[in-house]
C-alpha positions in Angstrom: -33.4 46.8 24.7 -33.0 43.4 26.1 -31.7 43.1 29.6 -28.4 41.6 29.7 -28.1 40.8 33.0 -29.7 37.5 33.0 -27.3 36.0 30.1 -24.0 37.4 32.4 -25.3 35.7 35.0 -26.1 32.5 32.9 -22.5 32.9 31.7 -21.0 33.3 35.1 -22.8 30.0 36.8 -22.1 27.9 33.9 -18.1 29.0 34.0 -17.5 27.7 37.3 -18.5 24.4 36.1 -15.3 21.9 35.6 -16.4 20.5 32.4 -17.2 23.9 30.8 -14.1 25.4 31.8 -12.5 21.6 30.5 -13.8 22.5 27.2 -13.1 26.2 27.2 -9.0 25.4 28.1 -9.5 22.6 25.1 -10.5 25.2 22.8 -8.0 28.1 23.6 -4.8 25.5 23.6 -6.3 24.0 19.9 -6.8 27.7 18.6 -3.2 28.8 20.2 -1.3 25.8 19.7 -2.8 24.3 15.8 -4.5 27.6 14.2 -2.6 30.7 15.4 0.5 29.9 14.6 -0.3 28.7 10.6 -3.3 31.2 10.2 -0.3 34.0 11.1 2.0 32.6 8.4 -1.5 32.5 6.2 -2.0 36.1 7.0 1.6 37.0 6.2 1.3 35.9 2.7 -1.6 37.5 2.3 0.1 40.4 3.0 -1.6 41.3 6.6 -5.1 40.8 5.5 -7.1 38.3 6.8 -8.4 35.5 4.3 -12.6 35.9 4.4 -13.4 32.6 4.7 -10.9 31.7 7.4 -12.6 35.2 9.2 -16.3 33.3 9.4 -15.1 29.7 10.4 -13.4 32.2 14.0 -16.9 34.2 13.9 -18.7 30.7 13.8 -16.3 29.5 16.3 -17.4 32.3 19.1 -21.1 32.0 18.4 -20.8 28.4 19.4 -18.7 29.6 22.7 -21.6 32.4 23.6 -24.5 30.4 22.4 -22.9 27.3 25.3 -22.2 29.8 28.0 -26.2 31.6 27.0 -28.4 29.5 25.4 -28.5 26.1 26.9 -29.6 23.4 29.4 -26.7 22.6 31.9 -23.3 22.2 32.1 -23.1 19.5 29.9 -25.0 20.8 27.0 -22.8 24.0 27.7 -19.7 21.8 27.2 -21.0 20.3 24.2 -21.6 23.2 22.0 -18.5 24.7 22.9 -16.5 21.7 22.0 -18.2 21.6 18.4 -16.5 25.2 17.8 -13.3 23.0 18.4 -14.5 20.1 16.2 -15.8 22.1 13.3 -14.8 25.9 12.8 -11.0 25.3 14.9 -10.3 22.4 12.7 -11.7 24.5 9.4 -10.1 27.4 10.0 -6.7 25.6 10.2 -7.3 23.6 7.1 -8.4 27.0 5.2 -4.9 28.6 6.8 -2.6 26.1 5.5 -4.2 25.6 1.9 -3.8 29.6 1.6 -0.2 29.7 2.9 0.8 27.0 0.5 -0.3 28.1 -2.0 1.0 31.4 -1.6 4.4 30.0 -0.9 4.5 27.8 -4.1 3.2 30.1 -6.3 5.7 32.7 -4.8 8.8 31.5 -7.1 6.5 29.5 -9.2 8.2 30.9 -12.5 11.7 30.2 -11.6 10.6 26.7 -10.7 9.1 26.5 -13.9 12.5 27.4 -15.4 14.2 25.1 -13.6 12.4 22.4 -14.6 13.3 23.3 -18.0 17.1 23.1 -16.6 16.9 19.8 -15.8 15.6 18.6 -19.4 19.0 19.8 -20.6 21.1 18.4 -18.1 23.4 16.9 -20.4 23.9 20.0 -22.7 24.8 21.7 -19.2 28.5 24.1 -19.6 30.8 22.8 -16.8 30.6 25.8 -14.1 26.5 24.8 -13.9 26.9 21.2 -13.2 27.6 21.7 -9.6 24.7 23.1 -9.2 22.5 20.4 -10.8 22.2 18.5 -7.6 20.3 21.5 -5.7 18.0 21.9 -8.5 17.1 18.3 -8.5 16.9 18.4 -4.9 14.4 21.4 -5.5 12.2 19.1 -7.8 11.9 16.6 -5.5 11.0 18.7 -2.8 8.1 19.7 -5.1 6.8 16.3 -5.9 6.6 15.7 -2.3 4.9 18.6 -1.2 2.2 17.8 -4.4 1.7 14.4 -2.7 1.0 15.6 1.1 -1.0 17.9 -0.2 -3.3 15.7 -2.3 -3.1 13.4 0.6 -4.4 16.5 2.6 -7.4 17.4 0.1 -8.7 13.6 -0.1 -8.5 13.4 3.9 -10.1 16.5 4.3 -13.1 15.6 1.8 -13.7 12.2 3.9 -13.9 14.9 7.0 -10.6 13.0 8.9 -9.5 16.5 10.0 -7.1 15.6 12.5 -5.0 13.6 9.7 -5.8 16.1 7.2 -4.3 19.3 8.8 -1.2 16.9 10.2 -0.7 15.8 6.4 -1.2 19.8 5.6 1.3 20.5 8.2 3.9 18.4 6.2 3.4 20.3 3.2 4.1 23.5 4.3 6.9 22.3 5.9 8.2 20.9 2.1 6.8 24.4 0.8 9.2 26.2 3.4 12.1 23.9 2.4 11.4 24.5 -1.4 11.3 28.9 -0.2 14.7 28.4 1.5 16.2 26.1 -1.3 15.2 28.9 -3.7 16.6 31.7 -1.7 19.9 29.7 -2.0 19.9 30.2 -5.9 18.7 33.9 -5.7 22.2 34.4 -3.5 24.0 32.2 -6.1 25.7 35.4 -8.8 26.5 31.9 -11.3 23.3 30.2 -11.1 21.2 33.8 -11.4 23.6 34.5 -14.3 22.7 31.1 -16.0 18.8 31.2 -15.1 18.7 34.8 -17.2 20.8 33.5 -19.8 18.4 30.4 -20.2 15.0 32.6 -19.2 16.3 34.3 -22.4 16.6 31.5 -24.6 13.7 30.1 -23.5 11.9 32.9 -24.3 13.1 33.7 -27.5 12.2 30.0 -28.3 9.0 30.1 -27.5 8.0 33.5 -29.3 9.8 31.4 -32.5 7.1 28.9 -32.0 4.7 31.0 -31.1 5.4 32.9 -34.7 5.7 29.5 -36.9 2.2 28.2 -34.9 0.7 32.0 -36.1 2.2 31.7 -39.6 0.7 27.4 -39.7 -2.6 29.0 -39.3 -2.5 31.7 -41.5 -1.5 29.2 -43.9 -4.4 27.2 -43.3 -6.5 30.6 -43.4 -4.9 31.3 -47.3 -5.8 27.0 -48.3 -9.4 27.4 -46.6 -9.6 30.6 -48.6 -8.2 29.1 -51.9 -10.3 25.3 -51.5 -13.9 27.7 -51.2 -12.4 29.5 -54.5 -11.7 25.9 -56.6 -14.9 25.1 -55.0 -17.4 27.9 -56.5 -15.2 28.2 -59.9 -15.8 24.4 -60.1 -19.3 24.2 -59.2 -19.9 27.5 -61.4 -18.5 24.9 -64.4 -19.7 22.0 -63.7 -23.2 23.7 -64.1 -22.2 25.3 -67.0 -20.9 22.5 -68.6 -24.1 20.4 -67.1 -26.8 23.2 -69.2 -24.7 22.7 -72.2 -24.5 19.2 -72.7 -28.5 19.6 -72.0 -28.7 22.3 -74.3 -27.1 20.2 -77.1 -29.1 17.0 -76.5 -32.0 18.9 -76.5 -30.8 20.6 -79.9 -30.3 17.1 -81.3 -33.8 16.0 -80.4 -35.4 18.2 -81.8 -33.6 18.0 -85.1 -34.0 14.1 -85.1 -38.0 15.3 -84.7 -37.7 17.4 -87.3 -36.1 14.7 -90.0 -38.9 12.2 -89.0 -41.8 14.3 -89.6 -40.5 15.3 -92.9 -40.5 12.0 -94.2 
């Protein structure tokens, strides 16, 4: 077995060095202050279990803390490598967090956001107790389309690695995501909107298995034409070479009659 003691004492020397313990106290405030807080709303959504990938960026995170405090020069390699846990596998794990937890959030009601959607498209065919309503769902919409921009502006900022902007841009759109949760909440609570949202889920549905019946029926259609072109098809080949040997036939016939008259003479 390897003998520890000389790593704990490495450990021990190279702690009560100011710029290690700088870079230690940057590290703990980053992972308390910008990744614990959203990887526990990740987490949440995820129903308690810890997302894999966010799980290695934190084990990546301490190998870089033990391999400064064990496996270096001085103090100011030691400082170094810890502060790359900060720069890389903090920063990752955050972004990681926050794409999970939005998600989750949007695709939470993602349905009934569908559905009102499909509201709006028929604002004007709206019955009067609904139209009071109309200015929430819009509201709800907008909320969306904002949230999609963040967090595309998130994605490209995090591809050109400008992390710091990224998971501040990330950070907006969970915060849109929230609002969109709360704002839908409202409607659940609502006994007249929830009335109208089954009344049109059920319409809507019964519409779409309609179409989905006369699409089935188009292509069965097309199955019975395909089906009846290949018949005309054969039969007409089958003729045409029939008619084709005949004609031969008779010219042939005709030949050798003509032959027959002039060698008879």
């Amino acid at each position: 077995m390897v003998d520890q003691d000389p790593y704990r004492s490495r450990a021990q020397s190279l702690l009560k060095s100011e710029k290690v313990q700088g870079a230690l106290a940057d590290l703990v405030a980053k992972y308390w202050c910008e990744f614990h807080p959203v990887f526990r709303t990740a987490t949440g959504e995820e129903n308690g279990r810890r997302p894999e990938n966010v799980s290695n960026e934190m084990f990546s995170c301490l190998h870089h803390i033990v391999r400064g405090l064990v496996n270096v020069e001085n103090e100011t390699d030691s400082a170094r490598e810890i502060r790359k846990a900060v720069d890389s596998h903090i920063k990752r794990g955050t972004l990681d967090s926050y794409k999970i937890a939005i998600n989750s959030i949007l695709e939470e009601d993602k349905v009934l956001v569908e559905l009102l959607d499909y509201i709006l498209l028929a604002d004007d065919n709206l019955d009067g107790n609904f139209k009071d309503r109309i200015t929430h769902i819009k509201r709800i919409q907008q909320l969306k389309r904002e949230c999609k921009v963040a967090y595309i502006d998130a994605k490209k900022m995090e591809a050109e690695a400008q992390w710091s902007r990224a998971i501040a841009r990330y950070e907006a759109a969970m915060g849109l995501a929230l609002n969109i949760r709360d704002s839908l909440a409202t409607i659940h609570d609502d006994p007249v909107t929830v009335s109208f949202l089954v009344r049109e889920g059920k319409r809507r549905g019964e519409r779409e298995e309609d179409a989905a019946k006369r699409l089935e029926e188009r292509k069965q259609d097309k199955k019975h034409d395909l089906v009846k072109a290949v018949v005309v098809a054969v039969i007409s080949a089958t003729l045409s070479a029939f008619i084709t040997q005949a004609i031969v036939s008779s010219r042939s016939g005709a030949m050798n009659h003509s032959s027959s008259v002039i060698l008879s003479r």
